[in-house]
KOLFI-757299 format. One record per residue (C-alpha): residue number from 1; residue in one letter; x, y, z. Coordinates in steps of 0.02 Angstrom, whole numbers, plus 50000, padded with zeros to 5 digits. Example, Ala and Ser with C-alpha at 12.3 -4.5 7.8 and 13.67 -1.06 7.14 Angstrom:
BEGIN
  vonu  rodo   east  north     up
     1     A  50615  49775  50390
     2     S  50684  49947  50357
This chain:
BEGIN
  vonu  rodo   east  north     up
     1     X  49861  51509  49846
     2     X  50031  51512  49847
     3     X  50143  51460  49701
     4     X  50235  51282  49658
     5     X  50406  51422  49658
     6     X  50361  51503  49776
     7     X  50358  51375  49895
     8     X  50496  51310  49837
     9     X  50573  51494  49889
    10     X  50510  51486  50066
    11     X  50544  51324  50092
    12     X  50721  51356  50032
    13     X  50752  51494  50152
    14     X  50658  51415  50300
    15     X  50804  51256  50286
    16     X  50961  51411  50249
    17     X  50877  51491  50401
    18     X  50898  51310  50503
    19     X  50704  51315  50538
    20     X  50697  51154  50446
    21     X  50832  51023  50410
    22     X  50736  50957  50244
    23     X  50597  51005  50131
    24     X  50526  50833  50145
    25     X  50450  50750  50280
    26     X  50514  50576  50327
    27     X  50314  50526  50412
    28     X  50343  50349  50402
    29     X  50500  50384  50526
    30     X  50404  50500  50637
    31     X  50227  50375  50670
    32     X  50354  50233  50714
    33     X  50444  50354  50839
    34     X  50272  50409  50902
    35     X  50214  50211  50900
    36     X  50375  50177  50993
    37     X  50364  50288  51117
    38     X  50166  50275  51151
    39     X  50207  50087  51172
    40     X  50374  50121  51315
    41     X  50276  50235  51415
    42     X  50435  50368  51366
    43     X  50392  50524  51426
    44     X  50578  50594  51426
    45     X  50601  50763  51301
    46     X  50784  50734  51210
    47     X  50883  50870  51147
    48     X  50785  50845  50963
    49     X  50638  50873  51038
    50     X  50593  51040  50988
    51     X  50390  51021  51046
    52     X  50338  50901  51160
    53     X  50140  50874  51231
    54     X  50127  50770  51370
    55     X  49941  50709  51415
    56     X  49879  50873  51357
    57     X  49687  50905  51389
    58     X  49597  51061  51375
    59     X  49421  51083  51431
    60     X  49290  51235  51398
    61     X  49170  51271  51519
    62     X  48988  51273  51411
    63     X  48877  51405  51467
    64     X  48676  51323  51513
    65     X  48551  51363  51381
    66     X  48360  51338  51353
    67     X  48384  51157  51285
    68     X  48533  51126  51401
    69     X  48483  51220  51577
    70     X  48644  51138  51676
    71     X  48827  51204  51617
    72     X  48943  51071  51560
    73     X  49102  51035  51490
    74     X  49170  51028  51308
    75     X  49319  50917  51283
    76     X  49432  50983  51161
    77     X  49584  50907  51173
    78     X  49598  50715  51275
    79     X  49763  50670  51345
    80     X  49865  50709  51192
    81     X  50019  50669  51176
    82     X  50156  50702  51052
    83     X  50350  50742  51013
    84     X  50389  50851  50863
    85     X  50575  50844  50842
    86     X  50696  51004  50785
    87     X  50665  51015  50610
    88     X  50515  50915  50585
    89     X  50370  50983  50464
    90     X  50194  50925  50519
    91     X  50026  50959  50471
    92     X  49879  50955  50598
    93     X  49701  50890  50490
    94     X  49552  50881  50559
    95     X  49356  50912  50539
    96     X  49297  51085  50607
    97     X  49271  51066  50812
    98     X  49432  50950  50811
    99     X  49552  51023  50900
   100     X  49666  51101  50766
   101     X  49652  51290  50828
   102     X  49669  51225  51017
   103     X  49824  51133  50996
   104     X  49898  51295  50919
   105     X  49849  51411  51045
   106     X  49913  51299  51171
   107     X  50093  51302  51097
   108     X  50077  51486  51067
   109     X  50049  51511  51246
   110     X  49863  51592  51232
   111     X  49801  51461  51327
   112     X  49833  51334  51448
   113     X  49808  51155  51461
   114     X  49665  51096  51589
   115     X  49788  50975  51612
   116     X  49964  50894  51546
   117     X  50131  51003  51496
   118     X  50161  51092  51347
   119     X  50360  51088  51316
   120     X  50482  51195  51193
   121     X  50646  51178  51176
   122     X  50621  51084  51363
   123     X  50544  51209  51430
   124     X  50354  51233  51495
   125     X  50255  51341  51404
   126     X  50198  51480  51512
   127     X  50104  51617  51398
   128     X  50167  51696  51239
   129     X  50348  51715  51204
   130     X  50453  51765  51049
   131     X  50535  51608  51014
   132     X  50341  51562  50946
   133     X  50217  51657  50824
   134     X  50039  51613  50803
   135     X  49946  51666  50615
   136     X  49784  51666  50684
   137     X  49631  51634  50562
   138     X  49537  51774  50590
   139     X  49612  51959  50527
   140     X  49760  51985  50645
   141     X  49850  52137  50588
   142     X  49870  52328  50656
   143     X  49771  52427  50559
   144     X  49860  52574  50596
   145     X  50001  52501  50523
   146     X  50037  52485  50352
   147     X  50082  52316  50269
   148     X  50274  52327  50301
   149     X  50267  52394  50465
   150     X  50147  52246  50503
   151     X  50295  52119  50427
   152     X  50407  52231  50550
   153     X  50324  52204  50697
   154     X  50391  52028  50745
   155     X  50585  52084  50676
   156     X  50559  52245  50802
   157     X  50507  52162  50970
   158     X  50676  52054  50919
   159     X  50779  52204  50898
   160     X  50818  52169  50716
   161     X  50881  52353  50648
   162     X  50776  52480  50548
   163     X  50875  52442  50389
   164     X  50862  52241  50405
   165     X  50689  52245  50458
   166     X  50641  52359  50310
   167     X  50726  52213  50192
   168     X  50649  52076  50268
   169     X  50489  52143  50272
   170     X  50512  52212  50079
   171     X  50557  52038  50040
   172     X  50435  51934  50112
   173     X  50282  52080  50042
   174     X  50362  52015  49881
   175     X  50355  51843  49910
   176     X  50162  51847  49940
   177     X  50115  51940  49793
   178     X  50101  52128  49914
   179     X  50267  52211  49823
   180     X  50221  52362  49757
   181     X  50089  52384  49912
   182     X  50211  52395  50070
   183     X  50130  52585  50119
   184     X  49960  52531  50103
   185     X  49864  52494  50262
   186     X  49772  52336  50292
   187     X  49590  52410  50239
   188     X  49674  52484  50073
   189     X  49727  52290  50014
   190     X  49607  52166  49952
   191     X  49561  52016  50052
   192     X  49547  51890  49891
């Protein structure tokens, strides 16, 4: 779990970096935008729009089984729509089977919708890209590579030089409690 400072840090550096305008969340302000616009019918994206979902559904096909011999469909997502604007901190909650992990994959580009647009910064989301990362639940790092050239990985497709990247990732390692272990490899660092 991370710290009271240390999110304090992160949050710090994610409103320096202009990820976020404010490390507090104005809800009340965003629900009556989203009533508003659920009530006009507005589909239009403005220029604070930073994530937009318009009427997003997303299906999985559900293979037949002994109890279920025909193949249907499993609704994961129903004609969802929402506007996250630049700066905007949300958090998605939800029961297991809710949608949570679809939603993200969706704006990360791993999947597509079944139907409905998936908009950043304006623009349809087509498959991955590097103005979006995705943390994924399960173990997601190279295990060939050792905990700072994991942090590097991101800073590298970017172009971010050897010398910067080492920083940042030395930096961040810190942050989450790994300084001290940036040559170890992912099997060599404990997963508590």
């Amino acid at each position: 779990m991370i710290s009271d400072s240390d999110f304090t840090k992160w949050a710090a550096w994610l409103k320096s970096a202009s990820v976020i305008k404010s490390t507090t969340v104005d809800a009340a302000k965003y629900y009556t935008n989203e009533f508003q616009r659920r009530q006009t019918g507005c589909e239009r994206v403005s220029e604070m729009t930073k994530i937009s979902l318009r009427s997003v559904t997303k299906q999985f096909a559900v293979r037949p089984t002994k109890d279920q011999p025909r193949a249907g469909l499993l609704t994961a997502l129903d004609n969802v729509s929402l506007d996250i604007a630049t700066g905007e901190f949300i958090a998605l909650v939800g029961p297991s089977g809710s949608g949570k992990s679809t939603l993200l994959d969706l704006l990360g580009g791993l999947s597509k919708p079944t139907s409905g647009d998936v908009l950043v910064d304006g623009r349809l989301v087509t498959g991955p890209g590097l103005d979006r990362a995705v943390v994924f639940q399960q173990y997601a790092l190279f295990p060939w590579r050792t905990a700072r050239a994991n942090v590097e990985f991101g800073l590298e497709a970017t172009g971010v030089r050897r010398k910067d990247r080492a920083a940042t990732a030395r930096e961040y390692l810190e942050l989450v409690g790994l300084g001290g272990f940036e040559e170890r490899y992912p099997h060599e660092l404990s997963a508590a």
